[in-house]
C-alpha positions as CSV (number, residue, x, y, z in Angstrom):
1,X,0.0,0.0,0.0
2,X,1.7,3.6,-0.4
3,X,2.5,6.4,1.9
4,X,1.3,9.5,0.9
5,X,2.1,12.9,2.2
6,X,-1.0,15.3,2.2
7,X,0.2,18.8,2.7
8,X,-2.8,21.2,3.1
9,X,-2.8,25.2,2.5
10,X,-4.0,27.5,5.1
11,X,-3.6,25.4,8.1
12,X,-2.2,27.3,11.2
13,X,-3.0,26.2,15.2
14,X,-5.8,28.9,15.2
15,X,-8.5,27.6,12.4
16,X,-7.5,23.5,13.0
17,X,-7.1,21.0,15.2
18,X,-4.2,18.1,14.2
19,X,-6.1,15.2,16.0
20,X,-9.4,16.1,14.4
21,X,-7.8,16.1,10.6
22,X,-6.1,12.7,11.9
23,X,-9.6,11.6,12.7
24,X,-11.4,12.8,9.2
25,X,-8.7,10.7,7.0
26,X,-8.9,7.8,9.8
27,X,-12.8,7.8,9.7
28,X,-12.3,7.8,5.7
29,X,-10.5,4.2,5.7
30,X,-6.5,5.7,5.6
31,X,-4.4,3.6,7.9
32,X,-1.2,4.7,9.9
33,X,-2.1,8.1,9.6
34,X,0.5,10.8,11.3
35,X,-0.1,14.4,11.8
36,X,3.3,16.8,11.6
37,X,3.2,20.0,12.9
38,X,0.9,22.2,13.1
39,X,0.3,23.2,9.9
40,X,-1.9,20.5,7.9
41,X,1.0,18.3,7.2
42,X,-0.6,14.5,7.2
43,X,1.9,11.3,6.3
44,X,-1.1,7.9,5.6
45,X,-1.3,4.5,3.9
46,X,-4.1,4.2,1.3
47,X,-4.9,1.9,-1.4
48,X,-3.2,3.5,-5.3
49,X,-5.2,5.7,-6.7
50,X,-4.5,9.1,-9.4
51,X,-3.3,11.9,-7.4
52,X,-5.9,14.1,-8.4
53,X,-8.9,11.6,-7.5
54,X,-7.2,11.3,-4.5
55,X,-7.0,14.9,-3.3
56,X,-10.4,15.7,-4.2
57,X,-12.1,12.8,-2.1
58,X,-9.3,14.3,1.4
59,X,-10.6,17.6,1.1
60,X,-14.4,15.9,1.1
61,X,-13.8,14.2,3.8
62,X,-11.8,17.1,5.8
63,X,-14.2,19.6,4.8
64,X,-17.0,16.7,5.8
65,X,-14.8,16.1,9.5
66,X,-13.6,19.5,10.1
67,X,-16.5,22.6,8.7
68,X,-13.6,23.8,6.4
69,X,-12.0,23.5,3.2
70,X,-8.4,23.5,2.6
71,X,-6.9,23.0,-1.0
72,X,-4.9,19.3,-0.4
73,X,-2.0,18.4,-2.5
74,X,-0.4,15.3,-2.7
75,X,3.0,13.2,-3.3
76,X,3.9,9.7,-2.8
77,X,6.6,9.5,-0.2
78,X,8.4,7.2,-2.2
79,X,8.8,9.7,-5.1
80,X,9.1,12.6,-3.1
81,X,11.7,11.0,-1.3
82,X,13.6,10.4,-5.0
83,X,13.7,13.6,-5.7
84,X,15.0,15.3,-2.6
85,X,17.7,12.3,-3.1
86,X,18.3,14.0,-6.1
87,X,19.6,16.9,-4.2
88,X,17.4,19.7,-6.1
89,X,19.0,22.7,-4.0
90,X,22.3,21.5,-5.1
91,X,22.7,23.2,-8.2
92,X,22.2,26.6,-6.7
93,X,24.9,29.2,-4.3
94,X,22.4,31.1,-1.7
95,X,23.1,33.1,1.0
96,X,24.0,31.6,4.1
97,X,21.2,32.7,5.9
98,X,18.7,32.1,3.3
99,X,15.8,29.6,4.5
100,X,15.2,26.7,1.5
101,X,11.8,26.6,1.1
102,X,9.6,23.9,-1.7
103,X,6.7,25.4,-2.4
104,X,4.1,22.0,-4.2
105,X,1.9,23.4,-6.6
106,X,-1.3,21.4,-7.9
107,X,-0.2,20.9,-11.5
108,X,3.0,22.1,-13.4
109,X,2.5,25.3,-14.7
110,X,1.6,25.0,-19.0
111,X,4.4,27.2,-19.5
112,X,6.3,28.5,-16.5
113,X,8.0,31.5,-15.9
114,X,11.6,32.8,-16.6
115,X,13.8,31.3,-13.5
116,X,15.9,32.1,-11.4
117,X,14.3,35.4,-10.2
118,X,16.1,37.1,-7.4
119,X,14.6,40.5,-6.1
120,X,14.4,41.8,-2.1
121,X,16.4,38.6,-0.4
122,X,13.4,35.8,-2.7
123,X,14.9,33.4,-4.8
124,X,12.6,31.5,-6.8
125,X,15.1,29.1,-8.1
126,X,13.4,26.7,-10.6
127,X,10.5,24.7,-11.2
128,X,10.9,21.2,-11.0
129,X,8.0,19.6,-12.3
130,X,5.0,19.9,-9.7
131,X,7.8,21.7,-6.9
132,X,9.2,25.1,-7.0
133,X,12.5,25.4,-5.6
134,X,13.2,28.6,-3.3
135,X,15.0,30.7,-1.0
136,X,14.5,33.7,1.3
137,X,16.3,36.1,3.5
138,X,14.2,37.4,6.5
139,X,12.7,40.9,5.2
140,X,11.3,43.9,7.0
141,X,8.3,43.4,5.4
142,X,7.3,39.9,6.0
143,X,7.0,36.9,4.0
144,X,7.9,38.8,0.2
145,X,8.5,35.4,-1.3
146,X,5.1,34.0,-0.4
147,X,3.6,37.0,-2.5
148,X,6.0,36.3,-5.3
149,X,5.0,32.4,-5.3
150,X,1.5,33.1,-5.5
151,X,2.0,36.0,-8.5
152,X,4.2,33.9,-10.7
153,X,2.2,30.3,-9.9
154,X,-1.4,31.0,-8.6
155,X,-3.2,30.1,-5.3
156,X,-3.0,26.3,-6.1
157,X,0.0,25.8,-3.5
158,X,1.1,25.2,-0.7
159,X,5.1,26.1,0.7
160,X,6.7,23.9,3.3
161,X,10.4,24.4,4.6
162,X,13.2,22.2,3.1
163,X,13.3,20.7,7.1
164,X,9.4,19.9,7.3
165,X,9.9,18.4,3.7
166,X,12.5,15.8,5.5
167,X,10.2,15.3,8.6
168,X,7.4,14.3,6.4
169,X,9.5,11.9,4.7
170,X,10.9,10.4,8.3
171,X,7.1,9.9,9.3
């Protein structure tokens, strides 16, 4: 059976629970379900099925468990696990103080945008199929690069440090 890792957007302490979203995918069949975090990061077994079929039936049963919807997106562990073995930051001289970031999107972009793009401490490094690789420098202003992300690839994503990334993985 696989592992998946459901990473869900717009979960913070404040609007959910992490046993009550364990609950909702336990209630909907999932086995050795493990909540990371506190925000909407969920490792489960569960029989194959397409991605996209997949995410749509979590966010029923979430929004079904919880009152709420969050946008759910998806990897196997196994491949995410693959690629991060692949090193993906590798290629790439940042700051030392810049914070790797992977932001998952829902599908690849049809044609994505011109990368790298540096401006105001963000580094958008590359897109890598359904991941965009980035960095960014702390910034008077906030989170700049979470702005960025959602300019140049939509509201379909979800961002998770390069260290959650590996604790989902070790789940």
């Amino acid at each position: 059976m696989p592992r998946y890792i459901a990473l869900l957007r717009g979960v913070s302490p404040q609007n959910a629970r992490m046993p009550v979203l364990k609950a909702c995918l336990e209630d909907a069949g999932y086995t050795e379900v493990r909540t990371l975090l506190s925000s909407g990061n969920v490792v489960f077994d569960g029989r194959f099925s397409p991605l996209p079929t997949l995410e749509k039936r979590l966010e029923q049963h979430i929004e079904a468990g919880m009152g709420r919807h969050f946008l759910v997106i998806l990897r196997r562990q196994d491949a995410l696990q693959a690629w991060l073995e692949a090193d993906p930051f590798g290629p790439f001289e940042l700051p030392a103080d810049a914070k790797r970031i992977v932001t998952f999107l829902r599908q690849p972009p049809e044609t994505p945008p011109a990368l790298p793009q540096v401006a105001e401490g963000v580094h958008i490094l590359a897109c890598d199929g359904g991941q965009v690789l980035s960095a960014y420098q702390p910034h008077e202003d906030g989170p700049l690069f979470m702005r960025r992300l959602e300019q140049l690839f939509g509201r379909d994503i979800t961002t998770r440090t390069l260290d959650t990334v590996k604790k989902c993985l070790k789940a």
